[in-house]
C-alpha positions as CSV (number, residue, x, y, z in Angstrom):
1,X,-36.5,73.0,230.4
2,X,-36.4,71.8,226.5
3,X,-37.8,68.5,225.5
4,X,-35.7,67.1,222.9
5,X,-35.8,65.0,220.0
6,X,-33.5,61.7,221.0
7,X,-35.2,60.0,218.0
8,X,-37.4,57.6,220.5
9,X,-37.8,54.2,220.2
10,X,-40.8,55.3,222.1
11,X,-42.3,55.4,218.4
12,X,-40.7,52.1,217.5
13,X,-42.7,48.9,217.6
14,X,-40.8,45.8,218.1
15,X,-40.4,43.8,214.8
16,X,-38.2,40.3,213.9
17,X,-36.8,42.3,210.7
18,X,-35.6,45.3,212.8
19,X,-34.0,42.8,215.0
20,X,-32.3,40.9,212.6
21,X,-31.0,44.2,211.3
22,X,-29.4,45.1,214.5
23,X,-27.9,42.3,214.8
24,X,-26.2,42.2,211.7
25,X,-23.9,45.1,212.7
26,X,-23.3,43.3,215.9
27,X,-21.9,40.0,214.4
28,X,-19.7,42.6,212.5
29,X,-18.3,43.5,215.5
30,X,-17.8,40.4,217.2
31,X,-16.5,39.2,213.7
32,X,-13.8,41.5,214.1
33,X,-12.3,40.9,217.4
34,X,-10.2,37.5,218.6
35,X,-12.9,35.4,220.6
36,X,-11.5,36.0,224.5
37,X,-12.5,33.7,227.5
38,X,-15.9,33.2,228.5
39,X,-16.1,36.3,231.2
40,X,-18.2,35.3,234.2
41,X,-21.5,36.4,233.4
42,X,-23.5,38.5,235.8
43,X,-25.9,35.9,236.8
44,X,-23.1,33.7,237.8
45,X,-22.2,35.9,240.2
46,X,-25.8,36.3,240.9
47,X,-26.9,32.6,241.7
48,X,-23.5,32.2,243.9
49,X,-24.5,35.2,245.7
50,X,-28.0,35.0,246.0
51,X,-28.1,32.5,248.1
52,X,-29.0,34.1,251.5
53,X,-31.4,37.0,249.4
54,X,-34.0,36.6,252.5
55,X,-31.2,37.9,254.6
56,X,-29.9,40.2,252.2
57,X,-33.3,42.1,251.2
58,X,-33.6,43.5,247.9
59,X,-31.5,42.5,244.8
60,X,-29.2,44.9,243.8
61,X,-26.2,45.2,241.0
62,X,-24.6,47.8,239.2
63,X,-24.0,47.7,236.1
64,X,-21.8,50.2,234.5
65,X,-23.0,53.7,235.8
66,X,-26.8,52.2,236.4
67,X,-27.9,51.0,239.9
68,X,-30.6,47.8,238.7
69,X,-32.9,46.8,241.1
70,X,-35.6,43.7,241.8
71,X,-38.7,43.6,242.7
72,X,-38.4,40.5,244.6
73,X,-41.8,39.0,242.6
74,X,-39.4,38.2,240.1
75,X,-37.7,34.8,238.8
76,X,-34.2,34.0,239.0
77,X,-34.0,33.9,235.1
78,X,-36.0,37.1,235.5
79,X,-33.2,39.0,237.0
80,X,-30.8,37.0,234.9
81,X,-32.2,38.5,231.8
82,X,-32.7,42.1,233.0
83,X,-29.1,42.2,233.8
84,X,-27.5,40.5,230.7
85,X,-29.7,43.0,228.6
86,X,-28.9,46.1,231.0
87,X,-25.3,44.8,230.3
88,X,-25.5,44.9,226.9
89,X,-26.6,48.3,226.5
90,X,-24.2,49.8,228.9
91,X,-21.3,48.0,226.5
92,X,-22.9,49.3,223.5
93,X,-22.6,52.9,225.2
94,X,-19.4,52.2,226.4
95,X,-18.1,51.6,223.2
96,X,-19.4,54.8,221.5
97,X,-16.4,57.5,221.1
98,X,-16.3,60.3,223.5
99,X,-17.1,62.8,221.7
100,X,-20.4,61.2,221.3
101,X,-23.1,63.5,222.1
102,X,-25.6,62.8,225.8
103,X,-28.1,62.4,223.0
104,X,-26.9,59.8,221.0
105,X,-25.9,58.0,224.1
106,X,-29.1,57.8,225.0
107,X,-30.3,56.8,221.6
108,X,-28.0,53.8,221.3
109,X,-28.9,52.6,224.7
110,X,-32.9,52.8,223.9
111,X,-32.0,51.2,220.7
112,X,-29.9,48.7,222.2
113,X,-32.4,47.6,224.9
114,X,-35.2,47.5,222.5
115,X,-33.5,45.0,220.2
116,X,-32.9,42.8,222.7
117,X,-36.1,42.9,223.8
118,X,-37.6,45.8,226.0
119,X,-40.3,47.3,224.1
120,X,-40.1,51.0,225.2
121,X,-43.7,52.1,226.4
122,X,-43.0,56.0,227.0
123,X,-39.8,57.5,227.3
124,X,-39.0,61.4,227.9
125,X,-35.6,63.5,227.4
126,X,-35.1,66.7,228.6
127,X,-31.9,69.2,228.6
128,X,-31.6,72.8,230.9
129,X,-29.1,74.3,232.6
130,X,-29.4,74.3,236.4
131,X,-30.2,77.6,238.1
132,X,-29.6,75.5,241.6
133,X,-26.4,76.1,243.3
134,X,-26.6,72.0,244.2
135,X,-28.2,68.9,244.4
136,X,-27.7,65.9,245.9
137,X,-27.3,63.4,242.7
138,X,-29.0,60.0,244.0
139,X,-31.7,62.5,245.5
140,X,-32.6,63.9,242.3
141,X,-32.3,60.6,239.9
142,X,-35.1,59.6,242.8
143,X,-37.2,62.6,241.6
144,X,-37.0,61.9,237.9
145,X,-37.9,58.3,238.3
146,X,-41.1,59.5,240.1
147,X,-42.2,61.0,237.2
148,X,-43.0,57.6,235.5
149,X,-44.2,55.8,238.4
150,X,-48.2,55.0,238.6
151,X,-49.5,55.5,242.0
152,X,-50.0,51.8,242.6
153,X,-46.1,51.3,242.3
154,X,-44.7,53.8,244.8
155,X,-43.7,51.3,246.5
156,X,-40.9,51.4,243.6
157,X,-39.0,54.2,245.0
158,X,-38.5,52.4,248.8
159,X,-37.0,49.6,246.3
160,X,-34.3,52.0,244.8
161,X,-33.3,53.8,248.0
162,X,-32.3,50.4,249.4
163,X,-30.5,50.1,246.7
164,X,-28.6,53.1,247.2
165,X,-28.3,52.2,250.9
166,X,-26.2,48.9,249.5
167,X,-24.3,50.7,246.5
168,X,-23.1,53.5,249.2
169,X,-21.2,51.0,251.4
170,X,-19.9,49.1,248.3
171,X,-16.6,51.2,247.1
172,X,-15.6,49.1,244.3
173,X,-18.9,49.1,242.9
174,X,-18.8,52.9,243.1
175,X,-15.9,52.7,241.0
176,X,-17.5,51.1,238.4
177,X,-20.4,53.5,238.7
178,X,-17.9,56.7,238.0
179,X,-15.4,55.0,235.5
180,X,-17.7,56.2,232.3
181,X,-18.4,59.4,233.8
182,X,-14.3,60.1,234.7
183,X,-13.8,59.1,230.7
184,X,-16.5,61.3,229.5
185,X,-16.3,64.6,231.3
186,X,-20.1,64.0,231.7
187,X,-21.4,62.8,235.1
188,X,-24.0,60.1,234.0
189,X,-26.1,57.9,236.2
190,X,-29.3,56.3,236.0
191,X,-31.5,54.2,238.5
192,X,-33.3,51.2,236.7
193,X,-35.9,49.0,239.2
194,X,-37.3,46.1,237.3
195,X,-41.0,45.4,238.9
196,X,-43.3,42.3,238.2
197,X,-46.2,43.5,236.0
198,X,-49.4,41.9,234.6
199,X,-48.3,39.4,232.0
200,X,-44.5,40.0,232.6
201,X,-41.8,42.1,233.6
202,X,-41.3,46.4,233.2
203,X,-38.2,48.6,233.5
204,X,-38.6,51.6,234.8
205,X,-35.4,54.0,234.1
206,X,-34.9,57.4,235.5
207,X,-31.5,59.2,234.9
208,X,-29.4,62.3,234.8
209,X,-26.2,63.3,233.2
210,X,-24.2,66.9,234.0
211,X,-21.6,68.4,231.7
212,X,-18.9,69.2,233.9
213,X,-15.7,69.1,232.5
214,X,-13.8,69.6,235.3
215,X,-15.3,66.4,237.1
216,X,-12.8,64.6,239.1
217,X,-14.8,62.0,240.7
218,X,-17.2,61.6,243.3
219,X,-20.3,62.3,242.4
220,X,-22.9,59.8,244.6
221,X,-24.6,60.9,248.2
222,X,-22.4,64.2,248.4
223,X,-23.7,67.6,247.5
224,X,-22.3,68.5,243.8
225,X,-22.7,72.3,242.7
226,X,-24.8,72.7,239.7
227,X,-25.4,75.8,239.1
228,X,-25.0,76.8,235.5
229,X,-24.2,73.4,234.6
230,X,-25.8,71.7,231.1
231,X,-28.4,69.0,232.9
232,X,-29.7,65.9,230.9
233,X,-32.9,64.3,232.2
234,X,-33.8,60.8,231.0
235,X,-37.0,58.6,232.4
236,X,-39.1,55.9,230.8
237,X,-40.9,52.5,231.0
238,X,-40.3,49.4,229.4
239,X,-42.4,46.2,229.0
240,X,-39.5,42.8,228.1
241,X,-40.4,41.1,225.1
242,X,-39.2,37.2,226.2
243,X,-39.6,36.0,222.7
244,X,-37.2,38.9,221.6
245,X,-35.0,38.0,223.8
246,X,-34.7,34.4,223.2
247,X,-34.3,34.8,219.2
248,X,-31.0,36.4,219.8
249,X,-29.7,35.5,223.6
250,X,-26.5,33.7,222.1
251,X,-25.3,36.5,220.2
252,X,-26.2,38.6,223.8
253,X,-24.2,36.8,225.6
254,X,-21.5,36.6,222.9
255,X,-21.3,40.6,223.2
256,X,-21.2,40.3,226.9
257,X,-17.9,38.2,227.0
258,X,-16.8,40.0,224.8
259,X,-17.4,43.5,225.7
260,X,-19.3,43.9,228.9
261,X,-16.1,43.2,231.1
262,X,-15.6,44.9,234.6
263,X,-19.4,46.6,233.8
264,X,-21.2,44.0,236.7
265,X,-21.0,44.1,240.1
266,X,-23.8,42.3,242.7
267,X,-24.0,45.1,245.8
268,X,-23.5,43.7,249.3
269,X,-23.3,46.7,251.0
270,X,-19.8,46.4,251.8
């Protein structure tokens, strides 16, 4: 297995100027497109839905080809915010040609997530090529998120496979979950449980992406042969920034509208 150099914003303290930078280049993007209809954002949805959460268990959402997850500790506008910033950074991927490199993906999505306000704590990237004949994707994006977990959070894991209990019975939510990996000839998928820490919120990420270009869908709780297959292995930890967050939410949500359509979708399990 090869570590590899994704440029981390592990190194990268968060700063107002390097901010301000980023966005720069994102009202040059929303400068150049026509101004659509205010999409409904994912907290929308969330709030209508939400409702009956004591019935429902854990909160759960997909967004893009990343399963988020709450810690139930946390506030409404908690959840709201992890989403709306897990939603920018999957359009900001999105967006990125495919012939973009697994590692530049990943380096766009760390920097995306930092600027908005997710300072990253430690984050590791690793490449191989699988000598197993299978593995059972959701299975194994469990086993790389364990890798960043402290022992007094294991209960993080329980929180993630009752995720993927909802996202298994929800087929249009799996659909948004494969869309990027159908476009990209890369199967791509990353679990993302956002936990109530001292003084805040974390996001734990663990992820893996397989270069299989004859992928034709279908990738979730069945057993996909490996063998000699290019794997990428993302995990890391992230402490949110509020203030960060709050400097530039209006040009967030301006992406969002703009960008982040058919990315969201709150799991019910059906």
């Amino acid at each position: 297995m090869t570590d590899i150099d994704v440029r981390s914003v592990a190194q990268i303290a968060f700063d107002d100027a390097m901010q301000d930078s980023y966005f720069e280049g994102v009202a040059a993007e929303l400068k150049n497109v026509a101004p659509r209809t205010r999409t409904k954002r994912s907290i929308s949805t969330l709030s209508a839905e939400s409702s009956d959460s004591s019935e429902q268990g854990v909160g759960a959402s997909v967004v893009g080809p990343s399963l988020v997850v709450f810690d139930q500790a946390l506030s409404e506008d908690d959840m709201q915010d992890a989403l709306d910033c897990q939603q920018f950074a999957e359009a900001v991927v999105r967006r990125l040609p495919k012939e973009t490199s697994n590692e530049q993906r990943y380096h766009k999505y760390n920097e995306a997530l930092l600027a908005v306000g997710w300072v990253t704590e430690s984050f590791t990237y690793k490449k191989y090529v699988s000598k197993q004949l299978t593995i059972t994707m959701n299975e194994a994006v469990l086993q790389v998120l364990e890798t960043v977990i402290s022992g007094g959070t294991g209960s993080v894991l329980s929180l993630v496979a009752s995720g993927f209990s909802k996202l298994k019975g929800d087929k249009d939510a799996l659909k948004i979950v494969d869309a990027g990996s159908k476009k990209n000839e890369v199967v791509s998928f990353k679990a993302v449980p956002c936990i109530a820490t001292p003084g805040g919120m974390s996001m734990l990420m663990g992820g893996l992406d397989l270069v299989d270009k004859e992928y034709n869908g279908n990738f979730l709780f069945v057993t996909y042969k490996t063998q000699g297959l290019q794997i990428f292995q993302g995990a890391g930890v992230r402490k949110f920034n509020r203030r960060a967050f709050e400097r530039k939410k209006t040009m967030i949500y301006a992406y969002n509208d703009e960008f982040a359509d058919g990315l969201f979708k709150q799991l019910t399990g059906q």
